[in-house]
FIMARDO-990866 format. One record per residue (C-alpha): residue number from 1; residue in three letters; x, y, z. Coordinates in Angstrom, 1 decimal. Example, Ala and Ser with C-alpha at 12.3 -4.5 7.8 and 13.67 -1.06 7.14 Angstrom:
BEGIN
nr 1	rest ALA	x 12.3	y -4.5	z 7.8 $
nr 2	rest SER	x 13.7	y -1.1	z 7.1 $
This chain:
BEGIN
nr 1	rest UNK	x 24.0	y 17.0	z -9.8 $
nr 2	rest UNK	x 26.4	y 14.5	z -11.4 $
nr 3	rest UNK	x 27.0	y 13.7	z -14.9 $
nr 4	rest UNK	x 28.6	y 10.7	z -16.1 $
nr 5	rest UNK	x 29.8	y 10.8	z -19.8 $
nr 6	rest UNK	x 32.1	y 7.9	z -21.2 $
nr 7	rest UNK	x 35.0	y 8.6	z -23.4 $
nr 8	rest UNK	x 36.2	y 6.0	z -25.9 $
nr 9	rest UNK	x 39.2	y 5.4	z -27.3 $
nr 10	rest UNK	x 40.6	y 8.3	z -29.3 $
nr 11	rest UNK	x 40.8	y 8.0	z -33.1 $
nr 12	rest UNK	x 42.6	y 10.9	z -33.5 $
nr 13	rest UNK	x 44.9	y 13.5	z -31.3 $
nr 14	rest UNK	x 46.4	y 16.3	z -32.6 $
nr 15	rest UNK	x 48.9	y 18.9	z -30.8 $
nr 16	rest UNK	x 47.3	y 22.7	z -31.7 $
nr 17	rest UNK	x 46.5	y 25.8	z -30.5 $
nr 18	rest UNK	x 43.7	y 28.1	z -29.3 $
nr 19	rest UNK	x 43.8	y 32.2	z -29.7 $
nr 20	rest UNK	x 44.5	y 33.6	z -26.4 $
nr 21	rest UNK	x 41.0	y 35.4	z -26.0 $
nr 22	rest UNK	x 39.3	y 31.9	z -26.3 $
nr 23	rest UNK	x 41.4	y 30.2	z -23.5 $
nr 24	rest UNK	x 41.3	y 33.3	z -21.8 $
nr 25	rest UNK	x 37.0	y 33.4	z -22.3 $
nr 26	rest UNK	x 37.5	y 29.6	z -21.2 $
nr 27	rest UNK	x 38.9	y 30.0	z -18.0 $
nr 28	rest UNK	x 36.7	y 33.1	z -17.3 $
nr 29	rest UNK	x 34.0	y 30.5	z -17.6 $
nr 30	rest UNK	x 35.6	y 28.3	z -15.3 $
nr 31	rest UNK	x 36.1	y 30.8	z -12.7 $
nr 32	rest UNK	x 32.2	y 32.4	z -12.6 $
nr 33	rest UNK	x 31.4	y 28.2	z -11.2 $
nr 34	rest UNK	x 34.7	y 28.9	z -8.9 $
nr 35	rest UNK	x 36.1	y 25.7	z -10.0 $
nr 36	rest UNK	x 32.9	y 23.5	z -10.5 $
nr 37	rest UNK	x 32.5	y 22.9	z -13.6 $
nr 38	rest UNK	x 30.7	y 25.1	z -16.4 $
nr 39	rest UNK	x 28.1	y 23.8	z -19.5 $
nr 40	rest UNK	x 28.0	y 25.3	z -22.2 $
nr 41	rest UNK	x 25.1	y 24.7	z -24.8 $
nr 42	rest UNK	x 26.5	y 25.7	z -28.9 $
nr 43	rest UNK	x 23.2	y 25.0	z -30.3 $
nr 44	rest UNK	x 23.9	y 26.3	z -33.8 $
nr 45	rest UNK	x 25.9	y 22.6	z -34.0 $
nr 46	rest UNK	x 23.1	y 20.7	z -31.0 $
nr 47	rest UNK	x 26.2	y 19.9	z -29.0 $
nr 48	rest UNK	x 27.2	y 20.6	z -25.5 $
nr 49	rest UNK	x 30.7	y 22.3	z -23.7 $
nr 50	rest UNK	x 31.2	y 20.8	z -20.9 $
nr 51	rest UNK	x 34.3	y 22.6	z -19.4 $
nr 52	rest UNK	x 36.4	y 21.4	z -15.9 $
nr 53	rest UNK	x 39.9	y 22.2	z -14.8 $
nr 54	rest UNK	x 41.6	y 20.0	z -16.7 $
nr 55	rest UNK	x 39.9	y 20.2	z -19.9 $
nr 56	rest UNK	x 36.6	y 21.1	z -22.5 $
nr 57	rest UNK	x 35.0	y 18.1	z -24.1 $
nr 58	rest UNK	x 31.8	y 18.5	z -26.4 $
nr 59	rest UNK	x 28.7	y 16.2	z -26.1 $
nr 60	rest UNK	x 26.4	y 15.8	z -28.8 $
nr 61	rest UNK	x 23.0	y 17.0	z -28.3 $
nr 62	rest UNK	x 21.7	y 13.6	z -29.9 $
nr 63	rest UNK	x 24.1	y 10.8	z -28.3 $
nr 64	rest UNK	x 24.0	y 13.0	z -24.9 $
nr 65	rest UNK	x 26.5	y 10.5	z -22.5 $
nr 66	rest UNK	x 29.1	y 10.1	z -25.1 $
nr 67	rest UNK	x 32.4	y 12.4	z -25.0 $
nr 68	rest UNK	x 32.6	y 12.9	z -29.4 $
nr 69	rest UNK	x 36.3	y 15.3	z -29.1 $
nr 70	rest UNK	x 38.2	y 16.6	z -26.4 $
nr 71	rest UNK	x 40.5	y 19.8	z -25.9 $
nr 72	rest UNK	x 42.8	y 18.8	z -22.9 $
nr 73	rest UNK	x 46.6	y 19.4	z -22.0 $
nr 74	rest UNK	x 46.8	y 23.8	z -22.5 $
nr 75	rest UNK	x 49.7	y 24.9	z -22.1 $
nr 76	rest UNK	x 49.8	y 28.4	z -21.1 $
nr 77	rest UNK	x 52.9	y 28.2	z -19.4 $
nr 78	rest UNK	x 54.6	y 27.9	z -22.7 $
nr 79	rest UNK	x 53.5	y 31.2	z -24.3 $
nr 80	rest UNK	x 55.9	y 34.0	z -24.2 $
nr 81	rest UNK	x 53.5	y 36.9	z -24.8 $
nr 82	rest UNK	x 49.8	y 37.1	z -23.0 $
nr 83	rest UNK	x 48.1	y 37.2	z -26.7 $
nr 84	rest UNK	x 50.2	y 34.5	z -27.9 $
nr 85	rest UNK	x 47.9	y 31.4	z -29.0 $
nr 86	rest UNK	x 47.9	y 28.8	z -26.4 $
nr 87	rest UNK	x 48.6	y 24.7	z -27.5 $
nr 88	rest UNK	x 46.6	y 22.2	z -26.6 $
nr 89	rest UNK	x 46.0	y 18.6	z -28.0 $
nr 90	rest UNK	x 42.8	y 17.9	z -29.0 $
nr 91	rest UNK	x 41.3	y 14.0	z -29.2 $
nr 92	rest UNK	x 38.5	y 12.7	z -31.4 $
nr 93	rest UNK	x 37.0	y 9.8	z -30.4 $
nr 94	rest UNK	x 35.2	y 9.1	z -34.2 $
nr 95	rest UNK	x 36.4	y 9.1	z -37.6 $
nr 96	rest UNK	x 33.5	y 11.1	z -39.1 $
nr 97	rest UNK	x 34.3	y 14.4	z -36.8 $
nr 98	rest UNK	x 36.4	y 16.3	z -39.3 $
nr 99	rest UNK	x 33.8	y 18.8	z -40.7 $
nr 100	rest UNK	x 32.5	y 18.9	z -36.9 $
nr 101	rest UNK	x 36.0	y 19.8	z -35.7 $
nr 102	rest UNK	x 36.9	y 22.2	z -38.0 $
nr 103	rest UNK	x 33.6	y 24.8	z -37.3 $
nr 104	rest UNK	x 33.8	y 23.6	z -33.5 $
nr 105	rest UNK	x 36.6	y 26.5	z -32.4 $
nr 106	rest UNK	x 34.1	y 29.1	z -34.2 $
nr 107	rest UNK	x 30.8	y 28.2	z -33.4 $
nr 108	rest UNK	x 32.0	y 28.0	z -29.4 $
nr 109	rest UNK	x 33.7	y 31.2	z -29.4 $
nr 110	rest UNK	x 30.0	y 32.7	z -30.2 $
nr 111	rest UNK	x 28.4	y 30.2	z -28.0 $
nr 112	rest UNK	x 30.3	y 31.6	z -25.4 $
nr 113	rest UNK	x 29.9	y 35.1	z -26.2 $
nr 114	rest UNK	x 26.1	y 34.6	z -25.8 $
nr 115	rest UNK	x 26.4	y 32.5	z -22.6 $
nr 116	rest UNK	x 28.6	y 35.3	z -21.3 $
nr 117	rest UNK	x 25.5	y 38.1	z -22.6 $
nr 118	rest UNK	x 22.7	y 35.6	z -21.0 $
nr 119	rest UNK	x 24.3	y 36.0	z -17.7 $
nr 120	rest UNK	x 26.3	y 39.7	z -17.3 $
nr 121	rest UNK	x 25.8	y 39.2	z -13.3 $
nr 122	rest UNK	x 27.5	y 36.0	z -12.6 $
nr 123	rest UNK	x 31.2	y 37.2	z -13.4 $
nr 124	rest UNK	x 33.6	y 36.7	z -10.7 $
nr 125	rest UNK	x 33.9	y 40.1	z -8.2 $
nr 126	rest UNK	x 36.7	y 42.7	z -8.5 $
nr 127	rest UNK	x 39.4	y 42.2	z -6.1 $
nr 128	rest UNK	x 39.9	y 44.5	z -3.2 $
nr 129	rest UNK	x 42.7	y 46.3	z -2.4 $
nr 130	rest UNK	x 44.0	y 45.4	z 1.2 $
nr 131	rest UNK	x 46.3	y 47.9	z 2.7 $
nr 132	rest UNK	x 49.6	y 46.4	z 3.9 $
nr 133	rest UNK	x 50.1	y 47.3	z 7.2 $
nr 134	rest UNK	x 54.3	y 47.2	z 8.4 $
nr 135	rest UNK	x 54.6	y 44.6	z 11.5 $
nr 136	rest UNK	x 56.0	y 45.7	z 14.9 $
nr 137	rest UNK	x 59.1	y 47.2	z 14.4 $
nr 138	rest UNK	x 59.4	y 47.3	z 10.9 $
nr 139	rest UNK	x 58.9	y 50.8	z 9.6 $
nr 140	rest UNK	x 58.1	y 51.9	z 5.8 $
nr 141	rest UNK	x 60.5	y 51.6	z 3.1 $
């Protein structure tokens, strides 16, 4: 299935940050569609997560091809500590999104949490341990 969403141009980009368990929840997402990417309904706001690689965007449930704000460009990397909050910028693309943007980070943290309850069986498999096995010659440390 394909979906084509159209992003204008943004109004409004701001540099901030996420707490590490939402990034971390994020990426867990991203990883149960091994790379494809993952939707996300938050129906206490009638919008829709739509999260890839690269970035989240959020569609509203009423104006359903349109891209209304944007979280793109984490940067991990630049945390020194695994709990440490993780920036990103995020882009709004209309000037009437402030009270939507500031119950967004909230309201998709639970609509996450209750994706992640709807579907306990679709988290990604425990590794396995492989036992290394020395090469010809080479004997153990």
């Amino acid at each position: 299935m394909e979906i084509w969403l159209e992003r204008g141009t943004p109004v409004v980009c701001r540099n901030l940050s996420l707490p590490a368990e939402l990034y971390r929840r994020i990426r867990h997402q991203l990883a149960r569609q091994r790379g494809r990417c993952a939707f996300i309904p938050i129906r206490s706001l009638q919008y829709l997560a739509v999260i890839d690689d690269e970035e989240v965007v959020f569609v509203d449930g009423m104006v359903k091809h349109r891209i209304e704000i944007a979280w793109r460009r984490f940067q991990p990397h630049r945390c020194a500590r695994l709990g440490d909050p993780v920036p990103f910028e995020e882009c709004r693309y209309s000037p009437q999104l402030d009270p939507l943007a500031a119950r967004l980070r909230g309201e998709f943290g639970q609509a996450l949490a209750q994706h992640e309850l709807r579907h306990p069986g679709s988290s990604p498999a425990p590794g396995d341990v492989v036992p290394l096995i020395p090469r010809k010659g080479q004997g153990r440390p």
